[in-house]
C-alpha positions as CSV (number, residue, x, y, z in Angstrom):
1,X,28.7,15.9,6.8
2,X,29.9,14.4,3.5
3,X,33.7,12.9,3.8
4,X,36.1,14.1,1.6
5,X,36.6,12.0,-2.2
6,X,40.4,10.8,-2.6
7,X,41.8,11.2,-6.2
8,X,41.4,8.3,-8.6
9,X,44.1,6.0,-9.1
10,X,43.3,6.5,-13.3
11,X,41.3,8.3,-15.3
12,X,40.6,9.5,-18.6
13,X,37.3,9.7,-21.2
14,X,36.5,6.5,-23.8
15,X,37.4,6.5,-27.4
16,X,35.4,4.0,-28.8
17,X,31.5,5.3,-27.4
18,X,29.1,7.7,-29.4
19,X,30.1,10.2,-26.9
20,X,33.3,10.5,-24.8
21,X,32.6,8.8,-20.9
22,X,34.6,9.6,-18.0
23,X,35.8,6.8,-16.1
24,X,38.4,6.6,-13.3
25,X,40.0,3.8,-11.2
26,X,40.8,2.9,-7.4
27,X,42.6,0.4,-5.7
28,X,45.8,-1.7,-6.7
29,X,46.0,-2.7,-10.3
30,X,46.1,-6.3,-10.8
31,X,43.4,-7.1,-8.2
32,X,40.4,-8.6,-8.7
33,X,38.0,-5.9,-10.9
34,X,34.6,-4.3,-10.6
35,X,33.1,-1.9,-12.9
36,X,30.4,0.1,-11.0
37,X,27.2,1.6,-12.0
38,X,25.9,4.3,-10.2
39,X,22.3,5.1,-10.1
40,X,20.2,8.1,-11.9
41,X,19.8,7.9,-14.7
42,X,21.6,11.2,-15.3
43,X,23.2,10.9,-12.1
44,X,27.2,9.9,-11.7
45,X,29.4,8.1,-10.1
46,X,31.2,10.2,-7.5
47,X,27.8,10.5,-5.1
48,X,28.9,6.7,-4.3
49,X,32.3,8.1,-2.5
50,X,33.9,7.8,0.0
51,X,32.0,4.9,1.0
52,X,31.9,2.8,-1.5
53,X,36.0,2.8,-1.7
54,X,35.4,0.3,1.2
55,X,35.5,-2.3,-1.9
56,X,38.8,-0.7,-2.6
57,X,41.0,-2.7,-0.3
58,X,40.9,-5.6,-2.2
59,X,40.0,-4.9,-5.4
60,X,40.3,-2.6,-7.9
61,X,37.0,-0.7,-9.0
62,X,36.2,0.9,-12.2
63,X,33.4,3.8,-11.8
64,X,32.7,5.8,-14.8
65,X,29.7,8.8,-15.3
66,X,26.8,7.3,-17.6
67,X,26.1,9.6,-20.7
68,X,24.4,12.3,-20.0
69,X,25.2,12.6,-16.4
70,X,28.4,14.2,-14.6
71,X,31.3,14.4,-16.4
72,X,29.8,12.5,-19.5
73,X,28.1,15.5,-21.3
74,X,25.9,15.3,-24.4
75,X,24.1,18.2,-26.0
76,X,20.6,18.6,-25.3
77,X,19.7,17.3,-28.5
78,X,21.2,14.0,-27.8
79,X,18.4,11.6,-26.5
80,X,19.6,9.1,-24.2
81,X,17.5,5.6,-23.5
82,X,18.5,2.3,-21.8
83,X,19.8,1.2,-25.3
84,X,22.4,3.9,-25.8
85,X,23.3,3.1,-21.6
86,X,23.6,-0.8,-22.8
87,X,25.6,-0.1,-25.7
88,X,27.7,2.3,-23.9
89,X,28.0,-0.6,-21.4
90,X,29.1,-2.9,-23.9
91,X,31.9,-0.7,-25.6
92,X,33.4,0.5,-22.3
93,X,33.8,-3.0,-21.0
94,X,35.5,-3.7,-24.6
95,X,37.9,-0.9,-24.7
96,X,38.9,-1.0,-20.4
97,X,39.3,-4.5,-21.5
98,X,37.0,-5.5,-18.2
99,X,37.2,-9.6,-18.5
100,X,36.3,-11.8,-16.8
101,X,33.2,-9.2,-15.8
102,X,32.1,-8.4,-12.2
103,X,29.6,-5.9,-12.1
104,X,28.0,-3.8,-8.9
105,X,25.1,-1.8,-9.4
106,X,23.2,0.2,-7.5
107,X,19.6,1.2,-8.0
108,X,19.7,2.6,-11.7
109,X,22.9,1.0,-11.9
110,X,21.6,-2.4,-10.7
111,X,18.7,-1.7,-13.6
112,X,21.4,-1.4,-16.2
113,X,23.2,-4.4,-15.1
114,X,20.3,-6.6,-15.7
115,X,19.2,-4.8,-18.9
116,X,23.1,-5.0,-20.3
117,X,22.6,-8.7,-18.7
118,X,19.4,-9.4,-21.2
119,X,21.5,-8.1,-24.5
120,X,24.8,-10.0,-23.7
121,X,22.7,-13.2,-23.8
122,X,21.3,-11.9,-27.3
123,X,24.9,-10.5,-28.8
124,X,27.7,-12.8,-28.5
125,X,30.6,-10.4,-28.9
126,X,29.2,-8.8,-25.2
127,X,31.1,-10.0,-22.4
128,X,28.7,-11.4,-20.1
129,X,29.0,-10.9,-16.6
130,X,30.3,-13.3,-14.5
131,X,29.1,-12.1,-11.0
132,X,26.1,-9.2,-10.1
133,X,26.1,-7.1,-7.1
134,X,22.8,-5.6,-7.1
135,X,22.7,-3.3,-4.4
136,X,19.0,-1.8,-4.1
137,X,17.7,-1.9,-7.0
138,X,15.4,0.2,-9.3
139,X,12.2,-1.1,-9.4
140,X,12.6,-4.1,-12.1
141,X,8.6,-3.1,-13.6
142,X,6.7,-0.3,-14.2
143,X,4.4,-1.2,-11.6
144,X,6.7,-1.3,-8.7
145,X,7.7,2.2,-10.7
146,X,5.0,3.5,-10.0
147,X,4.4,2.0,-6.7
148,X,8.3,3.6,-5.7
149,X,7.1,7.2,-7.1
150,X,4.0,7.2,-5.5
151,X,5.8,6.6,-1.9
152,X,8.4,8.7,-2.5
153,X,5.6,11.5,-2.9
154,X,3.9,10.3,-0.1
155,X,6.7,10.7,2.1
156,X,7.6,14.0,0.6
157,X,4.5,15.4,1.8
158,X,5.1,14.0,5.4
159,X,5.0,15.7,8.4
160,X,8.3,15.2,9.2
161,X,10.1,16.8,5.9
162,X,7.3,19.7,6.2
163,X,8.9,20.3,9.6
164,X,12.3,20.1,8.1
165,X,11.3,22.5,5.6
166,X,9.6,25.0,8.0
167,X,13.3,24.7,9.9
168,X,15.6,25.6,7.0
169,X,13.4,28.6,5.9
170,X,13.5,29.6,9.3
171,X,17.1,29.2,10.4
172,X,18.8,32.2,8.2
173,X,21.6,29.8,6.5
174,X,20.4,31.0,3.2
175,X,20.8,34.7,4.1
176,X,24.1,34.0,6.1
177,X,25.6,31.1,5.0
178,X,24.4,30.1,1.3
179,X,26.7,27.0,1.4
180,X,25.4,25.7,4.2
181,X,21.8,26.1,3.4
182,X,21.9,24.5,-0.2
183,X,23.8,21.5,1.8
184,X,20.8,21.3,3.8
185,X,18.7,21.7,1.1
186,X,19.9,18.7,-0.8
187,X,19.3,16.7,2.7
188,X,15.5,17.2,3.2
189,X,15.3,16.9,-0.8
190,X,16.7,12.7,-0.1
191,X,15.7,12.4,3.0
192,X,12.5,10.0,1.8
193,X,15.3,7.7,0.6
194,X,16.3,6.8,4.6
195,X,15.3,5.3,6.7
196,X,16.8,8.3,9.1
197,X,16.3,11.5,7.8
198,X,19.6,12.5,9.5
199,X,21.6,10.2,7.6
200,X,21.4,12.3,4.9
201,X,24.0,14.7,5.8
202,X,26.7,11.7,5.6
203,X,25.6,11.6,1.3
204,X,27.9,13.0,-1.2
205,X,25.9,15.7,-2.9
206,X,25.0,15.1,-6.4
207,X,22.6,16.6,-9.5
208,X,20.7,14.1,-11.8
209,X,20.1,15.6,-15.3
210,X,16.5,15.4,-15.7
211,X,16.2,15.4,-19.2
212,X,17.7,12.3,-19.4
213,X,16.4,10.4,-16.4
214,X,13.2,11.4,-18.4
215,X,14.1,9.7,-21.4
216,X,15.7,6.9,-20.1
217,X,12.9,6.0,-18.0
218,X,10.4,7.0,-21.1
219,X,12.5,4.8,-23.2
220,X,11.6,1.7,-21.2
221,X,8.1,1.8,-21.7
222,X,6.1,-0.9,-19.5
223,X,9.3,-2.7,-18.6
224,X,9.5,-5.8,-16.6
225,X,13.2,-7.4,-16.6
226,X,11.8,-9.9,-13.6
227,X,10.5,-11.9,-16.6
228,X,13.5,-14.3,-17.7
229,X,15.6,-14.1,-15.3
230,X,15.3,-17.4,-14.6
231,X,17.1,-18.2,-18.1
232,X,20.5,-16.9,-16.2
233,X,22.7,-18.9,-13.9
234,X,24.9,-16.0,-13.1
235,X,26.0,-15.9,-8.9
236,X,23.9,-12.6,-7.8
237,X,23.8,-11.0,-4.3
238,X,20.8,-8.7,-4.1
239,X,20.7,-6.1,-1.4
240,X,17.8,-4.2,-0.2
241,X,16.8,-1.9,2.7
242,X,13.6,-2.7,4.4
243,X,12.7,1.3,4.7
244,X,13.4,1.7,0.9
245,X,10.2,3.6,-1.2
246,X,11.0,1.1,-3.6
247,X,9.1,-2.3,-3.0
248,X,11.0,-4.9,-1.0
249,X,8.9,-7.1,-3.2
250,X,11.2,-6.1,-6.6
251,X,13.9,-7.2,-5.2
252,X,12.6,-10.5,-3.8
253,X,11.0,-11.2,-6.9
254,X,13.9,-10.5,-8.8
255,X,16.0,-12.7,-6.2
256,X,13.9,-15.9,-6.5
257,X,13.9,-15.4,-10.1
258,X,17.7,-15.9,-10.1
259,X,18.4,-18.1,-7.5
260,X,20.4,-14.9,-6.1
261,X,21.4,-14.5,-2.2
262,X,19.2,-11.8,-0.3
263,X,20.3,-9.5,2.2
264,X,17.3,-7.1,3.9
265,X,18.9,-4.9,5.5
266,X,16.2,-4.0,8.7
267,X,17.8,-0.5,9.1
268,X,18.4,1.1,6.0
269,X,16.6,3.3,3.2
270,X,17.7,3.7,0.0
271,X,21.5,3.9,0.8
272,X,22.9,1.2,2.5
273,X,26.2,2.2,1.7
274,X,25.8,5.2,4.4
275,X,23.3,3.5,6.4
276,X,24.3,0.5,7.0
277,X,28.3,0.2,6.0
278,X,29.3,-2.6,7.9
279,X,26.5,-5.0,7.2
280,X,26.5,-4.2,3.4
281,X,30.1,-4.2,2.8
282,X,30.6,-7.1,4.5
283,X,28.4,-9.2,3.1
284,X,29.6,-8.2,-0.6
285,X,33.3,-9.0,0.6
286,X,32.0,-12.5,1.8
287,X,30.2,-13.1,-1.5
288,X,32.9,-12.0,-3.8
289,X,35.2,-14.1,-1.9
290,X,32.9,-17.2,-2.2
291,X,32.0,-16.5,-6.0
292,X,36.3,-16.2,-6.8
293,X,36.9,-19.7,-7.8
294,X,34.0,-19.9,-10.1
295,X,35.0,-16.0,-10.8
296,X,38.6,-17.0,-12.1
């Protein structure tokens, strides 16, 4: 079962974005920083919690909800694309004052990093980042897009979730214990993202706003951010799980591309942070602690 979520260190909404984004802090203040992006789009942040507080002991991380997602609300008149996430990027950073810049993203998040990446080159008042942490990410091209959705389905209509399906509508939870049976629900909805099914249960539940994830991913048209990474000589660590419905090969493209450290990760899905905890947090530790000198 999900653990519980300690309170945030900080918190409070930005001033200086189109609309107002939640953002919250843990750790010690004074430590080493890292501003994390969760995944979606529409999604937010607190769906990477507990776990990834495991970064926590010795550093401080900054985690705030996207726009559009959580507790960063727009109207639905507002449309959001990967510009208004950059730009929102770009002001947060400014006003949290987030220098020098150390950035983990996951999936989405890792997407957004190398899109906000792409513009700070273009813009110099961006801060650039300094270090990536790219822990599974979207696929970087609308082909591996479509080759992720078209998995995902496939493994939807598996055997294995039917008969997951077939249980929860035959167990009674939603007649005797509704909690428990939209819990469950939102575990056979994921559990293509594992590489267990099980592991599921351990997730923090979370909604993505679909009307944004729509015109996020709309927005990018026939994307492909593997092309120029090559210009950047930024120290990267790219993580990926073998069992992911996203294509190994986006991430190893994407890793060759930028001379960036890969870690496959044989027993995990999607979410390495609750599959595979020690061997994902351990290895960004080790990285972060090699990359300080150049970091400072």
């Amino acid at each position: 079962m999900p653990q519980p979520i300690p309170p945030p260190r900080t918190s409070g909404y930005t001033s200086t974005t189109a609309a107002p984004l939640y953002w919250c802090t843990y750790g010690e203040p004074g430590r080493d920083r890292l501003l994390v992006l969760h995944g979606g789009p529409g999604a937010h942040h607190d769906y990477l919690l507990p776990q990834m507080l495991r970064l926590a002991g010795g550093h401080e991380l900054v985690f705030y909800d996207q726009r559009g997602g959580g507790k960063s609300r727009v109207d639905d008149a507002t449309t959001v694309t990967w510009q208004s996430h950059v730009g929102d990027l770009q002001r947060l950073v400014r006003e949290l004052g987030l220098s020098p810049l150390s950035i983990v993203g996951y999936s989405w998040g890792a997407l957004l990093a190398l899109l906000y990446t792409f513009e700070a080159a273009r813009h110099p008042t961006y801060e650039r980042p300094n270090r990536l942490v790219l822990i599974n990410p979207a696929a970087l091209s609308r082909p591996f897009h479509e080759a992720f959705e078209a998995e995902f389905s496939r493994r939807q209509r598996s055997e294995a979730i039917r008969e997951l399906r077939e249980d929860l509508a035959a167990s009674g939870l939603r007649e005797h214990d509704p909690d428990a049976y939209r819990q469950r629900q939102f575990e056979i909805g994921v559990a293509p993202y594992f590489a267990r099914a099980e592991s599921a249960r351990d997730l923090t539940p979370f909604r993505v706003t679909a009307r944004v994830q729509q015109s996020v991913w709309q927005s990018l048209g026939d994307y492909d951010v593997i092309q120029g990474l090559d210009r950047f000589q930024i120290p990267a660590l790219i993580v990926h799980g073998r069992h992911d419905p996203i294509p190994l090969e986006s991430s190893e493209k994407a890793a060759r591309a930028m001379r960036a450290r890969l870690l496959v990760l044989e027993a995990s899905g999607h979410v390495p942070y609750v599959e595979q905890p020690a061997a994902l947090f351990g290895t960004i530790e080790q990285f972060l602690s090699d990359t300080t000198a150049a970091h400072e």
